[in-house]
PASEBA-1860 file (N, C-alpha, C; in nm, 3 decimals):
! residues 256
1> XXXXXXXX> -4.030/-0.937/-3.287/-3.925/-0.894/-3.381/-3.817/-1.002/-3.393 ~ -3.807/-1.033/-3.496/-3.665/-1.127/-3.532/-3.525/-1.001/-3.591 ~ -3.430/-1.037/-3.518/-3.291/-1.002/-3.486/-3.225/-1.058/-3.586 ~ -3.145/-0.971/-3.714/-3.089/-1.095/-3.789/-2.951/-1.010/-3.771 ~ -2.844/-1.115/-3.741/-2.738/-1.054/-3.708/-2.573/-1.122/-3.757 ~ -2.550/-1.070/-3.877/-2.610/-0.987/-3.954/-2.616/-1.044/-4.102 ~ -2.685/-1.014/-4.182/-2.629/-1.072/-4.324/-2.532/-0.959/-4.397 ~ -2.515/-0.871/-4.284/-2.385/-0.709/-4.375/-2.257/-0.760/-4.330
9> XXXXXXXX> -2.233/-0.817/-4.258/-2.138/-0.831/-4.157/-2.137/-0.954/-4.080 ~ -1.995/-1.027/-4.088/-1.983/-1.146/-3.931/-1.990/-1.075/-3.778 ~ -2.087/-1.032/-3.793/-2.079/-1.002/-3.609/-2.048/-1.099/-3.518 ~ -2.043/-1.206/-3.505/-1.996/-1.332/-3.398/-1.871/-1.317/-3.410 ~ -1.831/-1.327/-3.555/-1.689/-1.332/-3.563/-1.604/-1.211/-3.496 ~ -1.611/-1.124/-3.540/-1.546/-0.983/-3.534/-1.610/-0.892/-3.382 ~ -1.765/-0.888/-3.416/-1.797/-0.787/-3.296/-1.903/-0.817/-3.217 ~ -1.822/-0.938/-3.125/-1.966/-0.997/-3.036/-1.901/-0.956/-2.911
17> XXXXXXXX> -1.815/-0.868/-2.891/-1.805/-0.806/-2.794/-1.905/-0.683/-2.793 ~ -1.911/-0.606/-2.883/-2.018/-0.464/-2.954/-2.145/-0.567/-2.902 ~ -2.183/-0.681/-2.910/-2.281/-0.699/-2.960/-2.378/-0.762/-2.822 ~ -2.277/-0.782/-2.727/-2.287/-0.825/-2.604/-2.327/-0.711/-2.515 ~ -2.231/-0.625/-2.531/-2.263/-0.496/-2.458/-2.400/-0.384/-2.542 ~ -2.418/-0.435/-2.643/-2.536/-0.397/-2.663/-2.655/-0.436/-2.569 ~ -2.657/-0.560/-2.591/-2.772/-0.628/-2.522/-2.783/-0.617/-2.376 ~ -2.658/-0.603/-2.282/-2.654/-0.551/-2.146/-2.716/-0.404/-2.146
25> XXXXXXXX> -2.681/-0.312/-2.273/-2.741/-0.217/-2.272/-2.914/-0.193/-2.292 ~ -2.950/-0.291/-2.377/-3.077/-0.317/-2.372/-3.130/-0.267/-2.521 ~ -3.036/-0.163/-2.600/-3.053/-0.118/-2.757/-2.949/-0.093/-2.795 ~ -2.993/-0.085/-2.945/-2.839/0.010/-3.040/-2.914/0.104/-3.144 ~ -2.807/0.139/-3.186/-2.857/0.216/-3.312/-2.788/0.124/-3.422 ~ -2.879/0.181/-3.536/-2.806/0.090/-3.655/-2.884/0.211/-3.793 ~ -2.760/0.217/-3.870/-2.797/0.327/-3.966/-2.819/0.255/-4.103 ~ -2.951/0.296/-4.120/-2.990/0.280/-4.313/-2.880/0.256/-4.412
33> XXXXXXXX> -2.852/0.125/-4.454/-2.742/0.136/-4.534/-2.796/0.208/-4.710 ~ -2.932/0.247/-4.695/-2.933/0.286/-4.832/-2.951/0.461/-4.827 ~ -2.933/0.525/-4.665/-2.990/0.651/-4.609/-2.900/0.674/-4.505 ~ -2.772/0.698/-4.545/-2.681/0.741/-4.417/-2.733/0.816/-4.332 ~ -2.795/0.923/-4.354/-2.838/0.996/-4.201/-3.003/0.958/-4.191 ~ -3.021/0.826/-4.202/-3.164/0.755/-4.108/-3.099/0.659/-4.004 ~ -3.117/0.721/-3.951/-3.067/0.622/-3.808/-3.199/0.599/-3.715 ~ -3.185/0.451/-3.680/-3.300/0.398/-3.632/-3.265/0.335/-3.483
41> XXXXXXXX> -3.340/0.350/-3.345/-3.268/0.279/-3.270/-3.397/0.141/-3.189 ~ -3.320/-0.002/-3.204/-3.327/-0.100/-3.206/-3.377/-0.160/-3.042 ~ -3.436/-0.166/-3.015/-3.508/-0.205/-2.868/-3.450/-0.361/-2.859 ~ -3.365/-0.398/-2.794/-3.313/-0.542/-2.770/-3.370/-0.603/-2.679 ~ -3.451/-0.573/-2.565/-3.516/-0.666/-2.466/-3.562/-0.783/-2.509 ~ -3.571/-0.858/-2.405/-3.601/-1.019/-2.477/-3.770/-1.009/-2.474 ~ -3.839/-0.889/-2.408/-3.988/-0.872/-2.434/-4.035/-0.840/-2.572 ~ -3.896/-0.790/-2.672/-3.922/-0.743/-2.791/-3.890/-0.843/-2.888
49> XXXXXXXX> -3.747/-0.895/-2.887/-3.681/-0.995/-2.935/-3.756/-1.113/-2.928 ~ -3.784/-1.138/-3.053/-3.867/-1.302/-3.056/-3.709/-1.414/-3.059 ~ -3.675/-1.367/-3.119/-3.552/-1.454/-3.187/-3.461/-1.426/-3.255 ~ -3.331/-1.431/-3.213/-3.222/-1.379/-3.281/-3.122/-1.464/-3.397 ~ -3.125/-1.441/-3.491/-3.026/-1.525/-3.602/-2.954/-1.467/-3.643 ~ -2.805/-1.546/-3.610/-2.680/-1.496/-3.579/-2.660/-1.571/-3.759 ~ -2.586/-1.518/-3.851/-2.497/-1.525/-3.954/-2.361/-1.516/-3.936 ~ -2.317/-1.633/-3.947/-2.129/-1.592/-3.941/-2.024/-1.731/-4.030
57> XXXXXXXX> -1.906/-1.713/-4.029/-1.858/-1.839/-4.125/-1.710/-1.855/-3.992 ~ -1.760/-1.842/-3.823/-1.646/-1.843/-3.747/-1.753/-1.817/-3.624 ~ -1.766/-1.902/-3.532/-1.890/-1.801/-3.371/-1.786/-1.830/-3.306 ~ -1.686/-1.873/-3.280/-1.536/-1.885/-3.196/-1.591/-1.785/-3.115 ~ -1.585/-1.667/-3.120/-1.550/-1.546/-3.021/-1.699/-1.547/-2.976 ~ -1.835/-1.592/-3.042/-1.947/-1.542/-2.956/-1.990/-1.716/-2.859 ~ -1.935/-1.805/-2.891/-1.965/-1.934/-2.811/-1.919/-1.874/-2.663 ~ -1.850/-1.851/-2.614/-1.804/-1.806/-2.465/-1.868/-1.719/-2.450
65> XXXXXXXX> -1.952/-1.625/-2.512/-2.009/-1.558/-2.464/-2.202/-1.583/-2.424 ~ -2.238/-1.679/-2.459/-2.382/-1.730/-2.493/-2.449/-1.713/-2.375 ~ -2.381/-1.738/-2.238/-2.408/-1.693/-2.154/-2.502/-1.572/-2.134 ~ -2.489/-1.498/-2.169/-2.526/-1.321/-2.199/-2.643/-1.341/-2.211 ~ -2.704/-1.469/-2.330/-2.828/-1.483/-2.407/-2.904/-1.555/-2.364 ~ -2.895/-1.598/-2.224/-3.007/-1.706/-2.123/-3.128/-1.694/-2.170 ~ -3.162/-1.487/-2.200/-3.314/-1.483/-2.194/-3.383/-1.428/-2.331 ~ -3.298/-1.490/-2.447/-3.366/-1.493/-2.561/-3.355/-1.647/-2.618
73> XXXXXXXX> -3.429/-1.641/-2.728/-3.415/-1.757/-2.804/-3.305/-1.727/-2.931 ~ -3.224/-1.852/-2.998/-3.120/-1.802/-3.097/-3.139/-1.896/-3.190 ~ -3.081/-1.917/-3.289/-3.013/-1.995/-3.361/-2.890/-1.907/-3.451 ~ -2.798/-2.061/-3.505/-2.701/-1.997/-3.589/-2.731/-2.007/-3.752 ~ -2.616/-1.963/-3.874/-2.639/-1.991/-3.960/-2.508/-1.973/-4.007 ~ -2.441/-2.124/-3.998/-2.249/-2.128/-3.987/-2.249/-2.159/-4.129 ~ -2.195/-2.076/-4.204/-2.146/-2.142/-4.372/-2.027/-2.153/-4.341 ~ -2.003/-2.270/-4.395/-1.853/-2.349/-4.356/-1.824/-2.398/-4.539
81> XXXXXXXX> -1.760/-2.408/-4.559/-1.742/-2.441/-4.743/-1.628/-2.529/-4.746 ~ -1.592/-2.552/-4.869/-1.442/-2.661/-4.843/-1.343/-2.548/-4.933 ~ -1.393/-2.409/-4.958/-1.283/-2.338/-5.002/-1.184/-2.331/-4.887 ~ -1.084/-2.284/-5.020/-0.969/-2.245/-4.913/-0.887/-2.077/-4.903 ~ -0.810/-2.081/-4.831/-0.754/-1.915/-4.842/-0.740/-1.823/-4.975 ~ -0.782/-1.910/-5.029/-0.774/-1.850/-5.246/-0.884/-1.757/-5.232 ~ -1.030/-1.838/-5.189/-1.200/-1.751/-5.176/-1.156/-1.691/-5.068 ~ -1.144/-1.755/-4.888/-1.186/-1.676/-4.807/-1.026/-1.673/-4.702
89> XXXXXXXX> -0.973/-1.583/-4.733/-0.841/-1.563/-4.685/-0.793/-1.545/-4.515 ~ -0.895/-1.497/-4.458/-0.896/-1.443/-4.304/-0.945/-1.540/-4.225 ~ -1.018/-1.671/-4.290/-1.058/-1.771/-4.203/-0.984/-1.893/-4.120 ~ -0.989/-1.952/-4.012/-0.920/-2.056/-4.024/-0.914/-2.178/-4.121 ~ -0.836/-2.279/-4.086/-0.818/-2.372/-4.149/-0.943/-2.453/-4.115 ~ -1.017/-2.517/-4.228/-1.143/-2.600/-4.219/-1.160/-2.731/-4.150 ~ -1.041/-2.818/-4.164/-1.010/-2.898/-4.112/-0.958/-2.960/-3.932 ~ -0.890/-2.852/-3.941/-0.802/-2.823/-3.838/-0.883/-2.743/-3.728
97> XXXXXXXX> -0.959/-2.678/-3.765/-1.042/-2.585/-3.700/-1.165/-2.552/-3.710 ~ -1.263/-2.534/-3.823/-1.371/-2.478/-3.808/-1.413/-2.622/-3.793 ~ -1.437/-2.706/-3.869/-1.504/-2.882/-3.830/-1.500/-2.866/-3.705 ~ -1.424/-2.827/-3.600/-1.464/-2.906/-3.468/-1.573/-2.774/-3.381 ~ -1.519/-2.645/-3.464/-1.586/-2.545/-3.400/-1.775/-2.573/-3.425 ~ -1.748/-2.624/-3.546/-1.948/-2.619/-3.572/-1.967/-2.727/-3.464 ~ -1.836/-2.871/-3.465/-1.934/-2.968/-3.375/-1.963/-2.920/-3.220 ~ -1.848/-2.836/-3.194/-1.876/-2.800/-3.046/-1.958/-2.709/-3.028
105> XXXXXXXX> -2.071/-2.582/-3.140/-2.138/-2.524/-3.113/-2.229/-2.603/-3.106 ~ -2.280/-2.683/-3.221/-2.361/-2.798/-3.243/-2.453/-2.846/-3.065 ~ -2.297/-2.865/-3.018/-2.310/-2.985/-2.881/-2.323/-2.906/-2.752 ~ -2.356/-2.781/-2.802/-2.361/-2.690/-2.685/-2.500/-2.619/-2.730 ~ -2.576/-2.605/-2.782/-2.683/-2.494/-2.836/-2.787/-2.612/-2.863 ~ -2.734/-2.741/-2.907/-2.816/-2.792/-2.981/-2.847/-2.781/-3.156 ~ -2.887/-2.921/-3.220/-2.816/-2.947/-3.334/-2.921/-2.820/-3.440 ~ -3.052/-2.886/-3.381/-3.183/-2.771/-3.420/-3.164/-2.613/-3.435
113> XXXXXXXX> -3.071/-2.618/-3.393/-3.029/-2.441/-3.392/-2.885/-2.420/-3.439 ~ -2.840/-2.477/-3.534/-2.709/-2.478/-3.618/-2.746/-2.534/-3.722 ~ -2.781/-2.387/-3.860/-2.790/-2.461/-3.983/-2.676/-2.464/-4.061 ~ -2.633/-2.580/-4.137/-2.503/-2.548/-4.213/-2.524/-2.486/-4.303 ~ -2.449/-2.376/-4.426/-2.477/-2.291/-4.508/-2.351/-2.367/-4.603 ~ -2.367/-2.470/-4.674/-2.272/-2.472/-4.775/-2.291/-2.368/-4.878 ~ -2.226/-2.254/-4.953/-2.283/-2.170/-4.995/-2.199/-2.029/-4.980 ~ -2.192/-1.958/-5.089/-2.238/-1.976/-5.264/-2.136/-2.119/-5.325
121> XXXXXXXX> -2.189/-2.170/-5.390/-2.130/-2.268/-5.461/-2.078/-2.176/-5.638 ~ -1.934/-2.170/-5.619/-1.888/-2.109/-5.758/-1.813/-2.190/-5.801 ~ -1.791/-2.187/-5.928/-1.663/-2.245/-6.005/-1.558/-2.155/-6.071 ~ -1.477/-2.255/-6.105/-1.335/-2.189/-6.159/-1.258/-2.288/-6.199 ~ -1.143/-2.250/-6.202/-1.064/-2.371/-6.273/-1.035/-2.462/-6.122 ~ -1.013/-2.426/-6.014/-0.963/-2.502/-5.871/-1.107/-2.588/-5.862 ~ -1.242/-2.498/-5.828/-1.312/-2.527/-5.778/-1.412/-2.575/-5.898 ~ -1.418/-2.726/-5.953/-1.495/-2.771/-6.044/-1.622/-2.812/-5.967
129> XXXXXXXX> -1.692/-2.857/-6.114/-1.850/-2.941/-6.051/-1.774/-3.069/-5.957 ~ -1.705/-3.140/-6.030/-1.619/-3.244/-5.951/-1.543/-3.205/-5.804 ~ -1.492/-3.160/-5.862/-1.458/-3.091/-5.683/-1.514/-3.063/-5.605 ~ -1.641/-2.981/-5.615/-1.792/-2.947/-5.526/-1.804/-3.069/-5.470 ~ -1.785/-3.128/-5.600/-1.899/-3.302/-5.513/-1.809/-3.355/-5.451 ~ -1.672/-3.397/-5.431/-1.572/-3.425/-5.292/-1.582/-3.354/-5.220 ~ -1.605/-3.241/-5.223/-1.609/-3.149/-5.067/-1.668/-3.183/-5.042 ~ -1.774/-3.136/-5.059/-1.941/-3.202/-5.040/-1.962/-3.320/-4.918
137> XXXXXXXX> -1.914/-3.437/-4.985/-1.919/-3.532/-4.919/-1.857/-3.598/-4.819 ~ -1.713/-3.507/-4.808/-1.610/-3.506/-4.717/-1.654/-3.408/-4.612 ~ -1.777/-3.299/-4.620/-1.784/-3.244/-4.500/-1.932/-3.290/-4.443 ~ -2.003/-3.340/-4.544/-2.140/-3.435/-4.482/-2.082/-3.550/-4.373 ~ -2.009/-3.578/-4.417/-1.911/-3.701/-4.366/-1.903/-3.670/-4.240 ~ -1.836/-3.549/-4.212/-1.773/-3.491/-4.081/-1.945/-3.459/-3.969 ~ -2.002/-3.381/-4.069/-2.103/-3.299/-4.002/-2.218/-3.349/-3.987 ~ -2.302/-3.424/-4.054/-2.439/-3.482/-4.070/-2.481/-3.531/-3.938
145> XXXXXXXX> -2.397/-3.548/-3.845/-2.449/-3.607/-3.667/-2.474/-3.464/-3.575 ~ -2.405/-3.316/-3.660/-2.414/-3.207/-3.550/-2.506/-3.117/-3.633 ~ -2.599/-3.164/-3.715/-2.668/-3.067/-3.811/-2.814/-3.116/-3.878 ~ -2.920/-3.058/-3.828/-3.059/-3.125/-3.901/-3.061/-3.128/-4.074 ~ -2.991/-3.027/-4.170/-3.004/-2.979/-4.280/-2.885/-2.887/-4.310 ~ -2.862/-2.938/-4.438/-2.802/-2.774/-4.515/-2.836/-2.709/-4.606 ~ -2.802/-2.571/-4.624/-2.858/-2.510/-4.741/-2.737/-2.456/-4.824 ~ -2.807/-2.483/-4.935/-2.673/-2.462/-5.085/-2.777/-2.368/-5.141
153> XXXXXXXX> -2.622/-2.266/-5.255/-2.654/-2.144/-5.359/-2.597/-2.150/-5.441 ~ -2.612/-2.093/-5.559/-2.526/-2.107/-5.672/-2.525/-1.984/-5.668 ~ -2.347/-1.925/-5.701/-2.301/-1.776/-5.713/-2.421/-1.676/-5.826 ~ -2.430/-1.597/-5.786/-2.473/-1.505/-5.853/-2.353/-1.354/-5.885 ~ -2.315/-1.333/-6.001/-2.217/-1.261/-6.033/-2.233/-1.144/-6.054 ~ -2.193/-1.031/-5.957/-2.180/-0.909/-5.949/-2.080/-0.805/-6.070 ~ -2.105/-0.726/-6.099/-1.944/-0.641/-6.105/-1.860/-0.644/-6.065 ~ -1.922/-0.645/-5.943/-1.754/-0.664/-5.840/-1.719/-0.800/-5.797
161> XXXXXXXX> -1.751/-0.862/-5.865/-1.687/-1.040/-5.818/-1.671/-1.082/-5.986 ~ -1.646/-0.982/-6.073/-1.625/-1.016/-6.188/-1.475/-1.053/-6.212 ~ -1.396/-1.013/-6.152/-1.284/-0.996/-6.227/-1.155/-1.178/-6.146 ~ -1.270/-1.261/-6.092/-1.153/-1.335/-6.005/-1.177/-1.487/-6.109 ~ -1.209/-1.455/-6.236/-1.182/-1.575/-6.292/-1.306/-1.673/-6.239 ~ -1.439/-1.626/-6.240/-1.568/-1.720/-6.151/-1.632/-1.751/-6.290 ~ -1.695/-1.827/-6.292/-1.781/-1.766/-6.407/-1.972/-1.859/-6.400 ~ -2.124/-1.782/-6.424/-2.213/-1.876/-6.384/-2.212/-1.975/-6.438
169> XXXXXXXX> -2.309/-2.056/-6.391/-2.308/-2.233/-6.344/-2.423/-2.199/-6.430 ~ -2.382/-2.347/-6.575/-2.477/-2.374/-6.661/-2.583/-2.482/-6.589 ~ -2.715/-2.492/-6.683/-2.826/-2.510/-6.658/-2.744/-2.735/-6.640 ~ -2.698/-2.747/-6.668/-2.628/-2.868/-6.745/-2.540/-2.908/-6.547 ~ -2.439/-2.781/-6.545/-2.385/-2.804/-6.458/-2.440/-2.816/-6.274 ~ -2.514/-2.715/-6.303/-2.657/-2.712/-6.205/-2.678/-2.855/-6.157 ~ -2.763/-2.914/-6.263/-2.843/-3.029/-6.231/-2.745/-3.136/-6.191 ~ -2.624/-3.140/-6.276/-2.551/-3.230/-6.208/-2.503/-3.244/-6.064
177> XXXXXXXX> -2.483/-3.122/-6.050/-2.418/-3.097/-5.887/-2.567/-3.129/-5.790 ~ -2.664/-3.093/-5.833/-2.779/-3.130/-5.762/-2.821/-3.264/-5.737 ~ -2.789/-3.338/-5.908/-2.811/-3.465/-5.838/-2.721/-3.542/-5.753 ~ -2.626/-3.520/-5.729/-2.508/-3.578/-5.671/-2.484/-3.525/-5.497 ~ -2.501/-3.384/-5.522/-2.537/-3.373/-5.383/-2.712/-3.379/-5.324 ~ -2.775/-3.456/-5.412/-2.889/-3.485/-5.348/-2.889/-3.641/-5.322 ~ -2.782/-3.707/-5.365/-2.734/-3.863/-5.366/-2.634/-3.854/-5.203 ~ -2.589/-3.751/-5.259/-2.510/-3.768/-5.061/-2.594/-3.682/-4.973
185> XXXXXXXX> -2.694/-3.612/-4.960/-2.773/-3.585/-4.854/-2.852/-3.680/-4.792 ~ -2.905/-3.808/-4.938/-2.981/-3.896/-4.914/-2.906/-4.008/-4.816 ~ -2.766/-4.039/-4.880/-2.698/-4.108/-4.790/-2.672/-4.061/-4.714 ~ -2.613/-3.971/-4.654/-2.635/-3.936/-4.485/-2.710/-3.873/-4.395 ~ -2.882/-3.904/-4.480/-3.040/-3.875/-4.448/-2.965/-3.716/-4.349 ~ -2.923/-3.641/-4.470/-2.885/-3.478/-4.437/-3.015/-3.404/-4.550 ~ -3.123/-3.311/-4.538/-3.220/-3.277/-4.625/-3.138/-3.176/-4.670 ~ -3.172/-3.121/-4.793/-3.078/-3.013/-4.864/-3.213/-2.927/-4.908
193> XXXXXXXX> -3.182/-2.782/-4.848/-3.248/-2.665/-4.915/-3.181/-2.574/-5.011 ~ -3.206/-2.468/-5.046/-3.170/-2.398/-5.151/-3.216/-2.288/-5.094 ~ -3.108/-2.163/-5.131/-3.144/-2.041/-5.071/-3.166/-1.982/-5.233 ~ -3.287/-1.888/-5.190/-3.304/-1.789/-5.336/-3.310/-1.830/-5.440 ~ -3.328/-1.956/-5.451/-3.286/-2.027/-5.609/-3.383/-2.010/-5.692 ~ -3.379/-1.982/-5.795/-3.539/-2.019/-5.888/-3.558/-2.172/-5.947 ~ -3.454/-2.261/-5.934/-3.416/-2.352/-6.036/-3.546/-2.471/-5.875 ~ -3.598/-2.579/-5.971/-3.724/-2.689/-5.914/-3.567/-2.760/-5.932
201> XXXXXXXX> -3.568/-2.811/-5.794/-3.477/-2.971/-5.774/-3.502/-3.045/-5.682 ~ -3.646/-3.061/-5.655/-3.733/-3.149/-5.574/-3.715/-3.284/-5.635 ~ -3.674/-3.314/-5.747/-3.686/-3.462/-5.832/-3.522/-3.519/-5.782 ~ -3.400/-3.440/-5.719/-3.300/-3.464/-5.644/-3.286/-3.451/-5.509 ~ -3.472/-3.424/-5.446/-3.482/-3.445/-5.304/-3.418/-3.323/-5.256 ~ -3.384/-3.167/-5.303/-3.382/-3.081/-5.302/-3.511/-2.967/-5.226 ~ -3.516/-2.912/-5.142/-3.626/-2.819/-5.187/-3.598/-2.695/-5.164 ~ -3.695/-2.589/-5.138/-3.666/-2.456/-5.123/-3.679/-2.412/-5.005
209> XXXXXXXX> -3.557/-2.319/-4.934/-3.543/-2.278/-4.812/-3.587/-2.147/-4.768 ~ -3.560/-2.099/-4.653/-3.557/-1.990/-4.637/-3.435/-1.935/-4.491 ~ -3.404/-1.871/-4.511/-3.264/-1.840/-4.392/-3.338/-1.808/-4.260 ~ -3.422/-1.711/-4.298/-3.518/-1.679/-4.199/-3.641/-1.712/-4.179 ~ -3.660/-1.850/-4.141/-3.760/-1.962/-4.159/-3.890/-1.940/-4.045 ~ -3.958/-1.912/-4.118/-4.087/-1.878/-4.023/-4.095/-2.020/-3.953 ~ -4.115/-2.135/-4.046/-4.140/-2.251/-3.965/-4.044/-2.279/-3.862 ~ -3.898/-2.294/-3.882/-3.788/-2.289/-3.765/-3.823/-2.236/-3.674
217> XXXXXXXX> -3.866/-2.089/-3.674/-3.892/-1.971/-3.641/-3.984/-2.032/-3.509 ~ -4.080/-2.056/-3.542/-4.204/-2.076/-3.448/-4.175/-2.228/-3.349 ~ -4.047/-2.317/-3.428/-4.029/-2.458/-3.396/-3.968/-2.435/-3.294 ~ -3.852/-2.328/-3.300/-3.765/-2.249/-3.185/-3.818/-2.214/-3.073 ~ -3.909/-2.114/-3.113/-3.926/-2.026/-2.987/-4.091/-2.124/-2.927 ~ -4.166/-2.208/-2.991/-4.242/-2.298/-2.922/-4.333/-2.201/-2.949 ~ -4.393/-2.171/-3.022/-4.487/-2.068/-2.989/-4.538/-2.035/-3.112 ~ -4.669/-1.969/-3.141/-4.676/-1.941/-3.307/-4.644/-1.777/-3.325
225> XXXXXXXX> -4.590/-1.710/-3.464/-4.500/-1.622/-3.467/-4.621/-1.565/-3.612 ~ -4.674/-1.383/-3.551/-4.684/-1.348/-3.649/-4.605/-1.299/-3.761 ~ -4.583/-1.360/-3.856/-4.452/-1.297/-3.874/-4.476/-1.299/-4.066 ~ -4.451/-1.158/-4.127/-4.427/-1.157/-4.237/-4.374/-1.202/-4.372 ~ -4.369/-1.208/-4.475/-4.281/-1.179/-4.590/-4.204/-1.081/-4.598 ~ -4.033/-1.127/-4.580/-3.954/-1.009/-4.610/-3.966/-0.915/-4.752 ~ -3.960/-0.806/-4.702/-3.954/-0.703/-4.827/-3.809/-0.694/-4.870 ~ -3.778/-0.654/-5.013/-3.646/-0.522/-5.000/-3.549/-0.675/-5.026
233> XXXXXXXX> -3.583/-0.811/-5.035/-3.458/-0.894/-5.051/-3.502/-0.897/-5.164 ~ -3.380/-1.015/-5.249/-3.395/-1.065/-5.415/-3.509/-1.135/-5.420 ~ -3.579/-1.131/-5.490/-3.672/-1.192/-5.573/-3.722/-1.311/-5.533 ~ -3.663/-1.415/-5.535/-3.663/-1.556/-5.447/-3.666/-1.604/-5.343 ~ -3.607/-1.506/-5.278/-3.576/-1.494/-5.114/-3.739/-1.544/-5.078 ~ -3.760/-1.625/-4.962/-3.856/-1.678/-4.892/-3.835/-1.665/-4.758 ~ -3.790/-1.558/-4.684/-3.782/-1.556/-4.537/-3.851/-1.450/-4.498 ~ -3.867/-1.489/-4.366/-3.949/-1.371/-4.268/-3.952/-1.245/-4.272
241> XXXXXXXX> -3.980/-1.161/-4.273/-3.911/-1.001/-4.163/-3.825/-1.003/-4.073 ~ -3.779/-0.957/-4.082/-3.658/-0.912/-3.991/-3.598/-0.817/-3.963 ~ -3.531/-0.762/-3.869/-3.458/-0.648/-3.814/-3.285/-0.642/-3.862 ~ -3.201/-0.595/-4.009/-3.072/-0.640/-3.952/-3.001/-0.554/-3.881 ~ -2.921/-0.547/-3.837/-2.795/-0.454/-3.724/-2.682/-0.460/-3.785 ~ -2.610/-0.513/-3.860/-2.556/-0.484/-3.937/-2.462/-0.362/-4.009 ~ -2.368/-0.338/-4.077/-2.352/-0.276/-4.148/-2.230/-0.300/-4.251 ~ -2.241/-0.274/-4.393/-2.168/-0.315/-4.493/-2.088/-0.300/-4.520
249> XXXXXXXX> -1.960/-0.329/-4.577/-1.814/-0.310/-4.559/-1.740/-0.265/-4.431 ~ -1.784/-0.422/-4.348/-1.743/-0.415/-4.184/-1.654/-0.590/-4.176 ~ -1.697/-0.654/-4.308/-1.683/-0.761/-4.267/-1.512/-0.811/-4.301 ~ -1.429/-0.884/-4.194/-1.292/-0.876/-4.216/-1.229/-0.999/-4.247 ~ -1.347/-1.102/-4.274/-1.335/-1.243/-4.359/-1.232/-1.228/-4.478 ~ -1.269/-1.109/-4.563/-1.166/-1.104/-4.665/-1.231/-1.196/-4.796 ~ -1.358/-1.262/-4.820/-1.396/-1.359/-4.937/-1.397/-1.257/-5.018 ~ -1.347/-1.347/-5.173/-1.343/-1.240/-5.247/-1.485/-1.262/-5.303
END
């Protein structure tokens, strides 16, 4: 069983204390977010647990704790962005703080098991195609020695992320940002995937990812992994099966 923890919620960030004392406990429960009263309970032993993938944009609070996790296998999946308190309001400062936090998880876990998540990539009037591409390259800059790869998204627009002035990324604007950040991946031999994307940008040294990477998956734990096609995600999605623990409107990041 792969552990994904969580894509509803920063659990590292917020509740890796919950999440610690789970695992001393040995299970949890975790309820159907589409079936409030299906509640399912979650066998955590590391005889069950193939591998756990932690999602968060902050592991501050679960790095001191890793300890706990001697007897599973992990990796992370740190989206770090060059927004600022405008998108994600509850985070620290990027500079000042999360840069050194990825390098010191990086240098403690190992680089193989810290993927960067640049991602969702949106625009607006702050955040142009031009602007993408200075961040971009100002945090390859920083990061490309504590990280095998990153993976980039282009926003996909909800109802409810309608109203902050975003608006989608033309077919025009796309390719540009692709080739440019496939010009600085190349220069700092950083490979760039794509989560969920439908759009081919293999001709910008681009390719297609998956979060929950069977191949990682099996590269991790040393071992070969029967392991599925997730059901129940978007359309594009290319990752494993998985277990999440999770739950939705828990998360206290604050992105709008």
């Amino acid at each position: 069983m792969i552990l994904s923890v969580s894509r509803r919620t920063d659990v590292p960030n917020y509740y890796s204390d919950w999440f610690v004392n789970r695992i001393k406990e040995g299970f949890l429960y975790v309820r159907n977010p589409m079936n409030a009263h299906q509640i399912s309970r979650i066998d955590l032993s590391p005889d069950v647990v193939d591998c756990i993938v932690f999602w968060t944009k902050n592991p501050a609070n679960m790095m001191e704790k890793l300890e706990c996790l001697k007897d599973y296998v992990y990796y992370f999946q740190f989206t770090l962005t060059g927004y600022g308190k405008d998108i994600e309001p509850n985070l620290p400062n990027k500079r000042e703080e999360l840069i050194s936090t990825f390098k010191a998880l990086s240098k403690k876990i190992g680089k193989e098991k810290v993927i960067w998540r640049y991602d969702p990539i949106l625009l607006n009037d702050t955040y142009t195609v031009n602007r993408h591409i200075e961040l971009f390259e100002e945090m390859c800059s920083l990061l490309y020695t504590a990280v095998n790869h990153v993976v980039i998204s282009f926003i996909d627009l909800y109802q409810k992320n309608r109203g902050y002035r975003l608006y989608e990324l033309s077919t025009d604007e796309i390719t540009h940002l692709a080739q440019a950040f496939g010009e600085i991946g190349a220069k700092y031999k950083l490979p760039i995937k794509t989560c969920c994307e439908n759009y081919d940008l293999t001709k910008f040294g681009i390719t297609k990812g998956a979060c929950i990477d069977s191949v990682l998956l099996e590269e991790i734990c040393n071992r070969p992994l029967l392991l599925k096609k997730a059901t129940g995600q978007r359309k594009n999605c290319l990752c494993a099966e998985s277990v999440d623990i999770g739950a939705y409107h828990t998360c206290l990041n604050g992105c709008i």
